[in-house]
C-alpha positions as CSV (number, residue, x, y, z in Angstrom):
1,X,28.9,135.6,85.5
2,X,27.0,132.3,84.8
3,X,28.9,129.3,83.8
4,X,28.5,129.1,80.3
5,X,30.3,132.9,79.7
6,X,33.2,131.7,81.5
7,X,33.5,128.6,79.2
8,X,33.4,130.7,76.4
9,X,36.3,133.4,77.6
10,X,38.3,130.3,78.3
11,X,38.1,128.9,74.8
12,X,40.2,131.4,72.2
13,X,38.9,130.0,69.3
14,X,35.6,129.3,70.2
15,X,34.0,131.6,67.3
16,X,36.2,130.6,64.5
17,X,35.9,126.8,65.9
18,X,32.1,127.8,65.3
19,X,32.2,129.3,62.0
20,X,34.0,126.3,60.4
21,X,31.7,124.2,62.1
22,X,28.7,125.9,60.2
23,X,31.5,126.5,56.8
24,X,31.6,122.5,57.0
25,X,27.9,121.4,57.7
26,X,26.3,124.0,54.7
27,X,25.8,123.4,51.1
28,X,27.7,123.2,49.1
29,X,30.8,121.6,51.0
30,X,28.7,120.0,52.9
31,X,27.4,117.3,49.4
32,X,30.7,117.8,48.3
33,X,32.1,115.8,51.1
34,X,29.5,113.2,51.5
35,X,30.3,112.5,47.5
36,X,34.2,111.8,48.7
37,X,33.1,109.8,51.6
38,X,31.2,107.4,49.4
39,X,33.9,107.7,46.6
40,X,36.4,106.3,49.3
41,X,34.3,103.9,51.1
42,X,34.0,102.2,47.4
43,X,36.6,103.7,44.9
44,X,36.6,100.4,42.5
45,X,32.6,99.2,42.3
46,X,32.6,99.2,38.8
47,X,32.3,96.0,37.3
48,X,33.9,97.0,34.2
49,X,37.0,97.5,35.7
50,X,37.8,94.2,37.6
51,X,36.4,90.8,37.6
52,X,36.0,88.4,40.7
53,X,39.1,86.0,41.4
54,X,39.7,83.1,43.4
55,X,42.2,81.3,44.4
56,X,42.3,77.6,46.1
57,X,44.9,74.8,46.8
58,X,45.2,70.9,46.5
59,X,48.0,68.8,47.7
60,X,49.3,68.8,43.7
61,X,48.2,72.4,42.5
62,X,46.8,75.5,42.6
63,X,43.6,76.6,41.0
64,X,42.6,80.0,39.9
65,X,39.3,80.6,39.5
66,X,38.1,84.1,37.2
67,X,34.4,84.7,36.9
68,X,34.1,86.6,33.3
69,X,30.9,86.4,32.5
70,X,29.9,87.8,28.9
71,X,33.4,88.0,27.6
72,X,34.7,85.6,24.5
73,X,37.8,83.6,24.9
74,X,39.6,85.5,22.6
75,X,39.2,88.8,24.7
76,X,41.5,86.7,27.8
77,X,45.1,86.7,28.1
78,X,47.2,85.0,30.1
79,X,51.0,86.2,31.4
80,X,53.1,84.0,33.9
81,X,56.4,85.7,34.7
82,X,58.1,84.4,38.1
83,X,55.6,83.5,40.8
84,X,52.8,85.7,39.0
85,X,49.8,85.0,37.0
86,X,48.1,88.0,35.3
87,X,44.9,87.6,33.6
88,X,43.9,90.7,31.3
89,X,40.2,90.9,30.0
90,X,40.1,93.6,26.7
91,X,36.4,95.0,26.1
92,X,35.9,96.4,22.8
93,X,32.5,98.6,23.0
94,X,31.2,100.3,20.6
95,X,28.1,102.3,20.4
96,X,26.3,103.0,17.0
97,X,23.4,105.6,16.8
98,X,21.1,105.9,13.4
99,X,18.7,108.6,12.2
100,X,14.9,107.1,10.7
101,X,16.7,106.7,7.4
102,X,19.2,104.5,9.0
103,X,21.8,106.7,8.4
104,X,24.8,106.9,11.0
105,X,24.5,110.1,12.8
106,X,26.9,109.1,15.6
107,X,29.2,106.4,16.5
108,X,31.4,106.2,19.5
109,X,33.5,103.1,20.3
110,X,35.2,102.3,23.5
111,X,37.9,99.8,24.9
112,X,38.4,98.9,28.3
113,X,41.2,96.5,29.6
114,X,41.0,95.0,33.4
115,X,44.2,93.6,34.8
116,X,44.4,90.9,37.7
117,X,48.0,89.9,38.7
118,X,47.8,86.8,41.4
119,X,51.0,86.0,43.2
120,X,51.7,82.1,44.1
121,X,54.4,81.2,47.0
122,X,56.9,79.6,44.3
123,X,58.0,79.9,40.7
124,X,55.4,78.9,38.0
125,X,56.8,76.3,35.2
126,X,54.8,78.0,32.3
127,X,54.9,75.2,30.6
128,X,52.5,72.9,32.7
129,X,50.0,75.4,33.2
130,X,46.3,74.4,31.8
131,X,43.7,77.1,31.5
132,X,39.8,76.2,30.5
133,X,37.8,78.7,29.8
134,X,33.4,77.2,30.1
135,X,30.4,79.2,30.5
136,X,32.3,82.6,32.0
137,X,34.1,80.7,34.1
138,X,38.6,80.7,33.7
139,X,40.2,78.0,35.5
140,X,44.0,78.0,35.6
141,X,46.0,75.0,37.1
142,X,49.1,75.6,38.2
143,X,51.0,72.4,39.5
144,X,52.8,72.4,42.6
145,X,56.8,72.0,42.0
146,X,58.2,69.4,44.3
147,X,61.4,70.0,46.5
148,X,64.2,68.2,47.0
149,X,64.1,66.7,51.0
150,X,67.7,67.8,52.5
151,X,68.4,65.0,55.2
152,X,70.2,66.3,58.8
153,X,73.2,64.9,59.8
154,X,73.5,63.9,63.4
155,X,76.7,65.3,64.2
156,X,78.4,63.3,67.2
């Protein structure tokens, strides 16, 4: 017996480790698993639903930076609740197809809502918060709350 039989009597599920290799590596399950590899190397690339955020720090605040290009003020809204910001973008979209007579022959409207909730290290005073809103760009300032300095006793 050469070597490579005896490998093979020695593995008992050689064949059916075999057969799923091939089940695996044919069409169709074979695009139908590349298509869930890419889905979860990139689940959330749509632009529509999320915007780019930053945040950055001074000694006296933080800023928060939201890139919203294309949307009107009136479309932003602002939540602060505890230590959280939330910005939420509403898109209203609608789509309006006419015939030569310009007749409406279908019309299709859409709304889409993206949600960013940015946790600071402290409770947020709502009421000094400043938001600008220029050219796409949303700037919130958030000032800094000062603490109280505890002094140590020197116990003797």
């Amino acid at each position: 017996m050469n070597e490579r039989n005896k490998k093979e009597k020695n593995e008992p599920f050689g064949d059916l480790m075999k057969s799923m290799n091939q089940f695996f590596h044919e069409k169709p399950v074979r695009g139908l698993l590349q298509t869930m590899d890419e889905f979860f190397k990139n689940p959330f690339t749509s632009s529509a639903s999320s915007f780019q955020v930053s945040v950055s720090e001074t000694d006296d605040e933080h800023v928060i930076s939201a890139e919203l290009p294309g949307v009107n003020k009136e479309q932003i809204q602002l939540d602060v609740i505890d230590n959280y910001v939330t910005i939420t973008v509403l898109s209203l979209e609608s789509i309006k197809e006419e015939n030569d007579h310009k007749e409406i022959i279908k019309k299709q409207t859409s709304m889409k809502k993206s949600i960013r909730s940015i946790p600071l290290p402290q409770p947020i005073d709502e009421n000094k918060v400043k938001a600008s809103y220029q050219n796409g760009l949303l700037k919130i300032r958030i000032p800094k709350q000062k603490g109280k300095k505890i002094m140590i006793d020197k116990i003797e």
